[in-house]
Biopython code that builds the backbone (N, CA, C, O; Angstrom):
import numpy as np
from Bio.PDB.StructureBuilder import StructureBuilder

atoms = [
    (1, "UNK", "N", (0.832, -1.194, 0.000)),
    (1, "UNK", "CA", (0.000, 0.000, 0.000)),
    (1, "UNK", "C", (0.871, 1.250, 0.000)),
    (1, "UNK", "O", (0.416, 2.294, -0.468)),
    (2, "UNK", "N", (2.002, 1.197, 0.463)),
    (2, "UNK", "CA", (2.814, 2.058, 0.904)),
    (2, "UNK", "C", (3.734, 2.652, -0.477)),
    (2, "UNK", "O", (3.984, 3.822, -0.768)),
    (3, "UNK", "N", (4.025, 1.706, -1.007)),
    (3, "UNK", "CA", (4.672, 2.079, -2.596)),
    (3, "UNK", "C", (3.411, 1.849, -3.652)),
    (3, "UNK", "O", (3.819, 2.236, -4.747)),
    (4, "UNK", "N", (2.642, 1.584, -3.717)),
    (4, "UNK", "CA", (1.205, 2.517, -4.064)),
    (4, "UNK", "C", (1.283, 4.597, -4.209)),
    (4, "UNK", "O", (1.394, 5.455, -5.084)),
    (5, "UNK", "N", (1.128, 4.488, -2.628)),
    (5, "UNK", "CA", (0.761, 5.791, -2.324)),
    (5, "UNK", "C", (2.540, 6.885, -3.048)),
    (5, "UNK", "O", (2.590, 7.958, -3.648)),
    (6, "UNK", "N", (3.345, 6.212, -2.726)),
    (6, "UNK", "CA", (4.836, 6.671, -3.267)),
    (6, "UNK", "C", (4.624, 6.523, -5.177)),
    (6, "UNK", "O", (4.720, 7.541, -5.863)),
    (7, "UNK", "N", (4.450, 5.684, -5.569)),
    (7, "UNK", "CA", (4.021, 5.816, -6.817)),
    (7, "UNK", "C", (3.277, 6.868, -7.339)),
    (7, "UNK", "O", (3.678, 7.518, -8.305)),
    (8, "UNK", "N", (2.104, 7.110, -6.708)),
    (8, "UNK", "CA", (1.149, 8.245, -7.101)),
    (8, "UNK", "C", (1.766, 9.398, -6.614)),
    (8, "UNK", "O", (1.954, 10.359, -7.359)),
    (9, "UNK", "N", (2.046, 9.403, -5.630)),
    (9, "UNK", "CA", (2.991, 11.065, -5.078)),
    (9, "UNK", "C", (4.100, 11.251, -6.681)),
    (9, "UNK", "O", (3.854, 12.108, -7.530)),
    (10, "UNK", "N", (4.957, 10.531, -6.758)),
    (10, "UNK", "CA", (5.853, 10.357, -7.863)),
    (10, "UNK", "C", (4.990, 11.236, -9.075)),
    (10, "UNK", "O", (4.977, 12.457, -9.228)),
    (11, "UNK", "N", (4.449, 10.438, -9.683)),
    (11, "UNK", "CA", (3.685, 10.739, -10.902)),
    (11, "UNK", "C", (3.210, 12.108, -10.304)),
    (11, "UNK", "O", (3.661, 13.152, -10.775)),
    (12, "UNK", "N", (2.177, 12.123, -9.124)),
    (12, "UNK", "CA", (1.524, 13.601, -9.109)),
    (12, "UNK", "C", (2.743, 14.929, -9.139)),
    (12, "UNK", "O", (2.672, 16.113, -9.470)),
    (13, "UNK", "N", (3.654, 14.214, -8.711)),
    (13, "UNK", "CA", (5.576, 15.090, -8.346)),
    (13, "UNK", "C", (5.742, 15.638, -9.944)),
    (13, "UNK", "O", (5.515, 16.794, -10.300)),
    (14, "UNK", "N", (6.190, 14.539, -10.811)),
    (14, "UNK", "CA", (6.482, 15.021, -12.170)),
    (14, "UNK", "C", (5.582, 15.573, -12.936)),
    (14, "UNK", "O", (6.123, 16.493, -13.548)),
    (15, "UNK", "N", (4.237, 15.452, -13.270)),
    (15, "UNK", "CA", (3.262, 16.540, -13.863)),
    (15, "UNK", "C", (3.194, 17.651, -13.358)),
    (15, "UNK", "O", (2.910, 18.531, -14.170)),
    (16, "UNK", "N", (3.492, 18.309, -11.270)),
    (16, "UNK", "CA", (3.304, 19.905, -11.050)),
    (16, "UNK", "C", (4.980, 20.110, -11.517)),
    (16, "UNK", "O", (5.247, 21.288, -11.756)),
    (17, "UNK", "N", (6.074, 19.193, -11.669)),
    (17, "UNK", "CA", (7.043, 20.171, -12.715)),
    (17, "UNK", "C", (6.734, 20.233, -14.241)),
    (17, "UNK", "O", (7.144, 21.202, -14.880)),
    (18, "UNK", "N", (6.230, 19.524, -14.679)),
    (18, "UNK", "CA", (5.927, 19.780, -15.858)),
    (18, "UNK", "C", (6.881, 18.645, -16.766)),
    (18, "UNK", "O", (7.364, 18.923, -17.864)),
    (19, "UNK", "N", (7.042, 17.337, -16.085)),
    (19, "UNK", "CA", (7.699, 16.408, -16.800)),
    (19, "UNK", "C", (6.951, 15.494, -17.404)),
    (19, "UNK", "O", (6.202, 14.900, -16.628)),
    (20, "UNK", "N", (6.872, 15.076, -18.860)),
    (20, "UNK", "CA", (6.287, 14.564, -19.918)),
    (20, "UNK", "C", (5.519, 12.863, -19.175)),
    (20, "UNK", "O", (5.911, 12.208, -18.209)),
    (21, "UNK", "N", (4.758, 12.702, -19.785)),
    (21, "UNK", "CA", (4.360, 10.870, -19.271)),
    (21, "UNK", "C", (5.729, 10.184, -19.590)),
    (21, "UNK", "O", (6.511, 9.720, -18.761)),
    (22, "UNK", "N", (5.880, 10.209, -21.030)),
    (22, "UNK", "CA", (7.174, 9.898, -21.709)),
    (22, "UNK", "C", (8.231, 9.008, -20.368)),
    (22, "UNK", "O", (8.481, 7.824, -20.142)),
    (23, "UNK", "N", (8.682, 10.530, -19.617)),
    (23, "UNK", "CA", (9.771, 10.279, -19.279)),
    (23, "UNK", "C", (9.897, 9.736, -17.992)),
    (23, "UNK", "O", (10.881, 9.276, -17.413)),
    (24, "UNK", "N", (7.753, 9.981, -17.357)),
    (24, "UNK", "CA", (7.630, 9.316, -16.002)),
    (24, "UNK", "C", (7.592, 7.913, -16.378)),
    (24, "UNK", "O", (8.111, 7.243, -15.485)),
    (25, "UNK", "N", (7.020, 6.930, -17.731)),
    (25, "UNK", "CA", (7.002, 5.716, -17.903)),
    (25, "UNK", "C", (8.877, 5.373, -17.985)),
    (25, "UNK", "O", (9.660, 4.787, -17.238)),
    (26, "UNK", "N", (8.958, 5.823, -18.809)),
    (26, "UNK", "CA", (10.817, 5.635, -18.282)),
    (26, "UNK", "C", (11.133, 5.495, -17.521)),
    (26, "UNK", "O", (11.442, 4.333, -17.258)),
    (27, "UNK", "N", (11.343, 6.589, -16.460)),
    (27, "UNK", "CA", (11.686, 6.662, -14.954)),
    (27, "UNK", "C", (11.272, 5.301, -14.286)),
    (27, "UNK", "O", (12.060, 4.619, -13.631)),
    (28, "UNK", "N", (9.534, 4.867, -14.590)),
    (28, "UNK", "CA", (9.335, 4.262, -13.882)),
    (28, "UNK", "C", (10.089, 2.512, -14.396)),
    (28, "UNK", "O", (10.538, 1.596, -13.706)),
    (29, "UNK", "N", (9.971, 2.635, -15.509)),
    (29, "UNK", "CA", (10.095, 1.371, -15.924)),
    (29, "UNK", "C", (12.299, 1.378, -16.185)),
    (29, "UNK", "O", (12.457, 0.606, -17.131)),
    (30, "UNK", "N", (13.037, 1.645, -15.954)),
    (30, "UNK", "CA", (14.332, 2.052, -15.705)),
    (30, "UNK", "C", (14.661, 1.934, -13.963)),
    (30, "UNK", "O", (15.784, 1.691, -13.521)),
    (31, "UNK", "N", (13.247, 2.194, -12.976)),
    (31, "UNK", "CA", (13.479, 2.138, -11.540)),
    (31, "UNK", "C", (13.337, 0.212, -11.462)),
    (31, "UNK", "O", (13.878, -0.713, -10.854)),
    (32, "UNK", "N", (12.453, 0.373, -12.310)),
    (32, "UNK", "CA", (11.373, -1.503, -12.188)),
    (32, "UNK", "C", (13.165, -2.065, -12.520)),
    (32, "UNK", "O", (14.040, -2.277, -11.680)),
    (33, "UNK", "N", (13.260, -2.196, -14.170)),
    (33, "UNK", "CA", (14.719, -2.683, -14.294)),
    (33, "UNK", "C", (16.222, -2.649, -13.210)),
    (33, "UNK", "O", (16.865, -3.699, -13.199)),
    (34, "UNK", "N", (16.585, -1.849, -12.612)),
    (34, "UNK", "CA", (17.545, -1.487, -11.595)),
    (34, "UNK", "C", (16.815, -2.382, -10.532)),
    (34, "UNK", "O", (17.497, -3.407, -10.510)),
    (35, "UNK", "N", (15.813, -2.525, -9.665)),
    (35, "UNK", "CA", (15.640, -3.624, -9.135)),
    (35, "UNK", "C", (15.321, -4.472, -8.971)),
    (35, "UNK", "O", (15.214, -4.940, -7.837)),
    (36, "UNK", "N", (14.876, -5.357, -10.531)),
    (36, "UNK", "CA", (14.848, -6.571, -10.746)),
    (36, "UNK", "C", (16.428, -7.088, -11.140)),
    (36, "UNK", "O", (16.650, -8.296, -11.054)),
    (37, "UNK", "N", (17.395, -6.282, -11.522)),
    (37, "UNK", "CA", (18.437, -6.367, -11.416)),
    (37, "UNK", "C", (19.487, -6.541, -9.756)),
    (37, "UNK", "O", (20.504, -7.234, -9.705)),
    (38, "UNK", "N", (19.099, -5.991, -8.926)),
    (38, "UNK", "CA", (19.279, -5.812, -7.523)),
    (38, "UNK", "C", (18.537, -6.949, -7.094)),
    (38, "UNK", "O", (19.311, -7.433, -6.268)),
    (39, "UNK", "N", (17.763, -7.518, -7.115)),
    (39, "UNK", "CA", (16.862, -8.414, -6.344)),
    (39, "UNK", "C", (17.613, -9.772, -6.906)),
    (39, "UNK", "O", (18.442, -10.303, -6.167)),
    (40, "UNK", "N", (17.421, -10.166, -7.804)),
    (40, "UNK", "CA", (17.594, -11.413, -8.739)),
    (40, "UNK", "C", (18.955, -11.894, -8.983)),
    (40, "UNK", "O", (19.339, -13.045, -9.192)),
    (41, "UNK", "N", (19.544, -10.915, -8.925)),
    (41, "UNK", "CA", (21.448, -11.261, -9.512)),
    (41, "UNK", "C", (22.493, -10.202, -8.362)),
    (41, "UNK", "O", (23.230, -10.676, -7.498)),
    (42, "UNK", "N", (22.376, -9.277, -8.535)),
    (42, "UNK", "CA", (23.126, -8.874, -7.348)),
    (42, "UNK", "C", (23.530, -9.368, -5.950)),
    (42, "UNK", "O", (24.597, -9.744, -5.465)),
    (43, "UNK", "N", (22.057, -9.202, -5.400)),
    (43, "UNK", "CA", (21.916, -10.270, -4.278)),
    (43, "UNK", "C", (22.430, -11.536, -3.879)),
    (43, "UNK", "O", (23.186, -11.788, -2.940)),
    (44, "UNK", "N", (21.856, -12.387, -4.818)),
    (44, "UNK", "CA", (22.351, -14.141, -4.938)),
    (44, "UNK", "C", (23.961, -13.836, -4.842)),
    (44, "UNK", "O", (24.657, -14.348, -3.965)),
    (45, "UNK", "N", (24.499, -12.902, -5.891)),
    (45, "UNK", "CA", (25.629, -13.104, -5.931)),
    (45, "UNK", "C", (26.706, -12.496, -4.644)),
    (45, "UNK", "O", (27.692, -13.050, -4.159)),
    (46, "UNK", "N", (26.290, -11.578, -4.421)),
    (46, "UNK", "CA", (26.750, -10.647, -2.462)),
    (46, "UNK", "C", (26.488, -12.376, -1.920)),
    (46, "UNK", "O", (27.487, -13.062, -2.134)),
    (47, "UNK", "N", (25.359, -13.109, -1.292)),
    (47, "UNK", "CA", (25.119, -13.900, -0.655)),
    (47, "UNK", "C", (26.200, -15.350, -0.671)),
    (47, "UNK", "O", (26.435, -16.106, 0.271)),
    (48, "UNK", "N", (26.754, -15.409, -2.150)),
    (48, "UNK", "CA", (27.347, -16.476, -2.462)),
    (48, "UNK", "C", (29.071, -16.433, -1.970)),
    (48, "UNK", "O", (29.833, -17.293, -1.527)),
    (49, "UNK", "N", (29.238, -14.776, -2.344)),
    (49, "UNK", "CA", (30.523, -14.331, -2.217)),
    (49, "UNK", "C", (30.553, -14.391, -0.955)),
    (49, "UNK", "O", (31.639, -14.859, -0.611)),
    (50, "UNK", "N", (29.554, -14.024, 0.374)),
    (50, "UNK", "CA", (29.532, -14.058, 1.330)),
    (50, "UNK", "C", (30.042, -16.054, 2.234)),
    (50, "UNK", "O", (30.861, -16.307, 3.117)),
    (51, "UNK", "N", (29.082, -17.006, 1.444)),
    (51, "UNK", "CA", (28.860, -18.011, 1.856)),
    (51, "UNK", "C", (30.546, -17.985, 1.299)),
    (51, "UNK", "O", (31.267, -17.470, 2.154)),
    (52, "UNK", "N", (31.128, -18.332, 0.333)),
    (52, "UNK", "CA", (32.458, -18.753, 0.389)),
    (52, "UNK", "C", (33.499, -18.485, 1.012)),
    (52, "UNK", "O", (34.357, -19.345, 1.213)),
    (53, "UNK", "N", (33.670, -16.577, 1.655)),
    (53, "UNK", "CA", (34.126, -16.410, 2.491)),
    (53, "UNK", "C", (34.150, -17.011, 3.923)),
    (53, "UNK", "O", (35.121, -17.084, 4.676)),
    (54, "UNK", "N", (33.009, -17.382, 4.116)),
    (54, "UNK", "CA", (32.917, -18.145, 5.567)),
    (54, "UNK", "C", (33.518, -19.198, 5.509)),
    (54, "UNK", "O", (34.119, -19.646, 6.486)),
    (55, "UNK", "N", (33.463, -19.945, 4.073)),
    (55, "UNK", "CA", (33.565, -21.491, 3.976)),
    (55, "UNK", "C", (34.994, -21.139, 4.178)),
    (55, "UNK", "O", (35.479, -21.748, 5.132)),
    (56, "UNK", "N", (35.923, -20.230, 3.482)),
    (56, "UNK", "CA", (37.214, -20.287, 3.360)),
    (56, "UNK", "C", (38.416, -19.665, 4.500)),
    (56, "UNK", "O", (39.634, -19.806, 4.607)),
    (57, "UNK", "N", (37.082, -18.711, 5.471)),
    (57, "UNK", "CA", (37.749, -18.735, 7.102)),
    (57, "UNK", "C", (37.295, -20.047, 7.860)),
    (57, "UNK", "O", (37.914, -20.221, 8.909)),
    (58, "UNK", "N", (36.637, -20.713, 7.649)),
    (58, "UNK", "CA", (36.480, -21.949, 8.376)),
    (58, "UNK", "C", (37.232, -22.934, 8.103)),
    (58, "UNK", "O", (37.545, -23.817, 8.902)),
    (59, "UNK", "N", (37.647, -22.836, 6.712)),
    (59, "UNK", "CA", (38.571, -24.511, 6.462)),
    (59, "UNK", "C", (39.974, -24.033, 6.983)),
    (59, "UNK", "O", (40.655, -24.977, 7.384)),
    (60, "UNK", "N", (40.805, -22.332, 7.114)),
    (60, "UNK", "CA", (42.041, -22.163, 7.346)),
    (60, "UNK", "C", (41.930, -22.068, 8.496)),
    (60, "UNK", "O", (42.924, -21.884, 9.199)),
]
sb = StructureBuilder()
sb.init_structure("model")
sb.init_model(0)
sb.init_chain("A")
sb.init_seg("    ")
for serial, (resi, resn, name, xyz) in enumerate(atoms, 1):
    if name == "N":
        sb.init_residue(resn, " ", resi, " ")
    sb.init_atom(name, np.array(xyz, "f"), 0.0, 1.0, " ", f" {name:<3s}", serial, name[0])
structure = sb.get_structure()
């Protein structure tokens, strides 16, 4: 509900400056990309780099 209401603030934000739909569907869909990128592959990969470090202070 909460990024709902942040969504609509957003959009209502860029029409009182006077920024095009254009560039709010961009914005929005460029924010969507950056964290399906962050969620899906970044992550796993921090988590993995993490798990091997442990593995490799534990075996020395």
């Amino acid at each position: 509900m909460l990024s709902l209401l942040l969504i609509i603030f957003l959009i209502w934000l860029f029409f009182k400056l006077g920024v095009g739909i254009i560039k709010v569907l961009g914005f929005l869909i460029a924010a969507g990309l950056i964290f399906v990128f962050c969620a899906y592959l970044l992550i796993p990969f921090l988590a993995l780099l993490a798990i091997g470090g442990l593995v490799r202070a534990v075996i020395r």
